[in-house]
C-alpha positions in Angstrom: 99.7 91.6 126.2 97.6 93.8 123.7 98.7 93.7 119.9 96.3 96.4 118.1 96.8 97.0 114.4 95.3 99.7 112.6 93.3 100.0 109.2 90.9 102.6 106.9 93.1 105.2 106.6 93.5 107.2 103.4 92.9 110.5 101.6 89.4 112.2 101.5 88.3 115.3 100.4 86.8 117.7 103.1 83.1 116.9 104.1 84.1 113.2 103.4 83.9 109.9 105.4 85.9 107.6 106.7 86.0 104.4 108.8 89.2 103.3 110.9 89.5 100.1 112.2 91.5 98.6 115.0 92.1 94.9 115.6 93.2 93.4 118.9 94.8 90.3 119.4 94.5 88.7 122.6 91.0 86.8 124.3 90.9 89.8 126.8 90.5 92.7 124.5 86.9 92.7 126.1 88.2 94.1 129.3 90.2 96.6 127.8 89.1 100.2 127.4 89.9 101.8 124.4 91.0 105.1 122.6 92.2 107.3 119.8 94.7 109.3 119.2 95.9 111.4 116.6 99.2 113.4 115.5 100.1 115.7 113.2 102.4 116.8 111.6 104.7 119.0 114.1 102.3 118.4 116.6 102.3 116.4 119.8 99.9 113.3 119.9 96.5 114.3 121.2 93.5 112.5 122.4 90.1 112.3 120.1 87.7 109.9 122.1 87.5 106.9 124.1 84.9 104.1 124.6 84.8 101.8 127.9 85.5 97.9 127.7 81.5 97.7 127.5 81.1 100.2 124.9 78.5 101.7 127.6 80.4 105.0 128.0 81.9 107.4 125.0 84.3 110.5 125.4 85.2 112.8 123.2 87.3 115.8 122.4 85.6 118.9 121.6 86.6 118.8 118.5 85.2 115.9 117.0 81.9 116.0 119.0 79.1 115.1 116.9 81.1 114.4 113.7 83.0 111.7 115.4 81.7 108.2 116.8 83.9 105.0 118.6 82.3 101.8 118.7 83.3 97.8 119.6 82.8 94.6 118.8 84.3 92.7 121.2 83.2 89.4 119.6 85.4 90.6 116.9 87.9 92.3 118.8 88.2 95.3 117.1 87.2 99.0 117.8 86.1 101.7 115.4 86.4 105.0 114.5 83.7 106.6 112.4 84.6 109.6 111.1 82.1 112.4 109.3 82.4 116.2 108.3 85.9 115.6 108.3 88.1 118.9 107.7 91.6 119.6 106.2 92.2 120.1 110.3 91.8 116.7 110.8 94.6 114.9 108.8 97.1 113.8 111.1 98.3 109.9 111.6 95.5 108.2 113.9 96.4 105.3 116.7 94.3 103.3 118.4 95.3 102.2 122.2 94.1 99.7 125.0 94.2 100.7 128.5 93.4 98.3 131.1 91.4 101.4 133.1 88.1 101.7 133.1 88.4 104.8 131.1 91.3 106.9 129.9 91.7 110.4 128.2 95.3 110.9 128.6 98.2 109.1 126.8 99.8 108.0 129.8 96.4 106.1 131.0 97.6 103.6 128.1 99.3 100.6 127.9 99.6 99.1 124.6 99.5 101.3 121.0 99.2 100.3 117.3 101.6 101.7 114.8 99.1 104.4 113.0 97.3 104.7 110.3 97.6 108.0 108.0 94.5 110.0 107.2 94.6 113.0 104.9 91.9 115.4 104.4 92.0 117.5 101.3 90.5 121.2 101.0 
């Protein structure tokens, strides 16, 4: 059992910054991969990038190539989102998840979600 709880959300203006944080409870969270989702409003959840329980392998949606970065700490148990450039686009309630595949880029490859955290990008 995974318990993840999300953090660093907020409001930014567009070109801004922001760092989201997800902390894992349990001493396995080292052989868990990891993910990111977001949703917007109206919108169905969707998949923004994914890092592999090393942190040796990185995926990302279009999207948010090269203005997006996932890392881990798995001494800390606790992944990250780095977000840059971001866009008005891009607000949308963000979740981190825990799969116990190697990799996953689908919801359904996931086991075990944290509640959200909201991000808002102003124009």
């Amino acid at each position: 059992q995974v318990q993840l709880v999300e953090s660093g959300g907020g409001l930014v203006q567009a070109g801004g910054s922001l760092r989201l944080s997800c902390a894992a409870s349990g001493r396995t969270f080292s052989s868990y991969a990891m993910g990111w989702f977001r949703q917007a409003p109206g919108k169905e959840r969707e998949f923004v990038g994914t890092i592999s329980w090393s942190g040796g392998s990185t995926y990302y949606q279009d999207f948010v190539k090269g203005r997006f970065a996932i890392s881990r700490d798995n001494a800390k148990n606790t992944v990250y989102l780095q977000m840059n450039s971001l866009k008005p686009e891009d607000t949308a309630v963000y979740y981190c998840a825990a799969t116990q595949s190697w990799i996953g880029r689908t919801l359904g490859s996931y086991q075990y979600w944290g509640q959200g955290t909201q991000v808002t990008v102003s124009s």
